[in-house]
C-alpha positions, 0 to 999 in steps of 0.5 A: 235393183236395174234390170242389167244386175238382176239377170247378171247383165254387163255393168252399165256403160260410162256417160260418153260426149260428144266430139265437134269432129261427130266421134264420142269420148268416155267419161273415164277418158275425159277424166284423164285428158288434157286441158284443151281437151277438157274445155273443148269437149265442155263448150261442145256440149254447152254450144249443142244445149244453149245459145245467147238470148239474142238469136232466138228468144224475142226482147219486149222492154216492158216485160223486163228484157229477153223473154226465154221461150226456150227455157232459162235463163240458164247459168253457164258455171251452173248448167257446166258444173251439173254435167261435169262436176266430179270428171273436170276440175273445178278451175277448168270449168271456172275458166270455161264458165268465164269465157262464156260469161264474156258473152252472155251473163245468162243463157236460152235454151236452143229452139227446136231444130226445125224451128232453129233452121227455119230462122236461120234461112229468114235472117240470112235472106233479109241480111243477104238480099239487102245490101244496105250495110253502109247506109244502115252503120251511116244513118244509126251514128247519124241518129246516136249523134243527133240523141247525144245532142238531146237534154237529160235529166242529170240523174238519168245522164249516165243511163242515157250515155250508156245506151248510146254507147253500147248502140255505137258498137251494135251499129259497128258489129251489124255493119260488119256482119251484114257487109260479110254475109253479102260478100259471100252471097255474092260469090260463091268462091268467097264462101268456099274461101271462108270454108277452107280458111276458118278454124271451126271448118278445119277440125272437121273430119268427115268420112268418104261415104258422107261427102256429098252430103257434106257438100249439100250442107255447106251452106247450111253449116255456114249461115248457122255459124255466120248468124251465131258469130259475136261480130265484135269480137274482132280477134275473130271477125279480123282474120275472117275478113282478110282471108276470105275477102282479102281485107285488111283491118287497121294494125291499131284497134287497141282503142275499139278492143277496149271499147268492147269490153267497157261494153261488156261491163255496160250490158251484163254489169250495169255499168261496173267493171268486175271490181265494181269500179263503175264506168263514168261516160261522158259526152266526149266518150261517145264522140271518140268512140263513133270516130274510131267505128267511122274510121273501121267502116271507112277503111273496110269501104275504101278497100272494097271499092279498089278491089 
């Protein structure tokens, strides 16, 4: 018997989350809310416990990949369902669990705070204060056309295609995270057009009294958000490109769209699409999907340099 039932004390209190606008919601009250709601308070709390591998846990090929030094790796439907089993239904957890396996099939947990921040200030000055993004995207498609050129054993053909494929899109999403960042270094009213005009920004509701010192960790807010950004996501990446640096995307992407996901399937399937089918690269694939990130990079280069 607790200590609140032996003296006649109130009955414990509900399990209450967190809200992104800093408010809390009841377990009772989550029970009876909406979808949206549902899976809006789930990934808040998911985003505030865990992080893709990639930002802060070190990859070492000879030991098999990432090493999890923050704990995992963690399964997104897992860890969802041991906090909210029995107030979300299953199939709304289901769906946000998918959405998260979209990006990453296994999860870290996130470093200590002061930890988390001093990398953020390190990998934001290294991308800031180098503005090489054009020629670091020139020479990385330089070195994957000159590997696509070399002889493999054909029962290592398709692995070697594979990484080769998977590196054009990883050169293409740090070419656009690197040009982004130094934009907005560059000027300060770019940052303050990228505040105003992103939706994560927006739902944020902030008292008179906290004003100032939300204004002291705009930036602060901001290469966190920047630096945990998934660059190729274009639905995302576009509209921050054309409202804070009034860049156009081309209005055909379909091909470099489905590129990403035979890039999902590549990373976090081995190469199999979710019915197993697997995807067969050949030379040409490579070729095409090069040509389609060199006409994304030009078209972005050719607008900066008329502004």
């Amino acid at each position: 018997m607790d200590q609140q039932t032996l003296f006649g004390g109130d009955e414990p209190r509900e399990q209450q989350f967190s809200l992104p606008d800093g408010g809390h919601i009841g377990e009772t009250a989550l029970r009876q809310a909406g979808r949206e709601r549902q899976i809006e308070v789930m990934r808040h709390w998911f985003e505030n416990n865990y992080e893709d591998p990639v930002h802060s846990c070190p990859y070492i090929t000879a030991e098999g990949g990432y090493q999890y030094i923050w704990g995992g790796p963690y399964d997104a439907q897992e860890e969802l369902d041991n906090e909210f089993s029995g107030i979300v239904p299953d199939e709304i957890i289901q769906e946000l669990a998918h959405d998260l396996w979209d990006i990453s099939a296994t999860w870290s947990g996130r470093p200590d705070a002061s930890v988390s921040a001093h990398l953020d200030d390190y990998l934001f000055r290294s991308i800031a204060e180098a503005p090489t993004h054009f020629e670091n995207f020139r020479g990385s498609i330089i070195s994957i056309k000159r590997l696509l050129e070399t002889k493999v054993e054909p029962a290592d053909r398709q692995c070697f295609l594979r990484l080769l494929y998977v590196n054009v899109i990883t050169a293409l999403e740090t070419y656009l995270s690197d040009n982004f960042i130094q934009c907005l270094n560059a000027d300060h009213t770019r940052l303050r057009k990228f505040v105003e005009t992103t939706p994560e920004f927006q739902t944020e509701k902030i008292a008179l009294s906290d004003v100032f010192k939300a204004s002291e960790e705009i930036e602060k807010k901001t290469r966190a958000h920047l630096l945990e950004l998934v660059w190729h996501r274009f639905e995302k990446v576009k509209p921050m490109f054309r409202d804070t640096l009034a860049i156009e995307f081309p209005s055909d992407m379909g091909e470099l769209f489905k590129a990403v996901l035979i890039r999902h399937d590549l990373v976090h399937r081995n190469g199999k699409t979710k019915n197993g089918t697997e995807h067969v690269l050949n030379e040409d694939a490579i070729e095409k999907l090069i040509q389609k990130a060199e006409s994304l990079v030009s078209h972005i280069e050719a607008q900066q340099q008329t502004a």
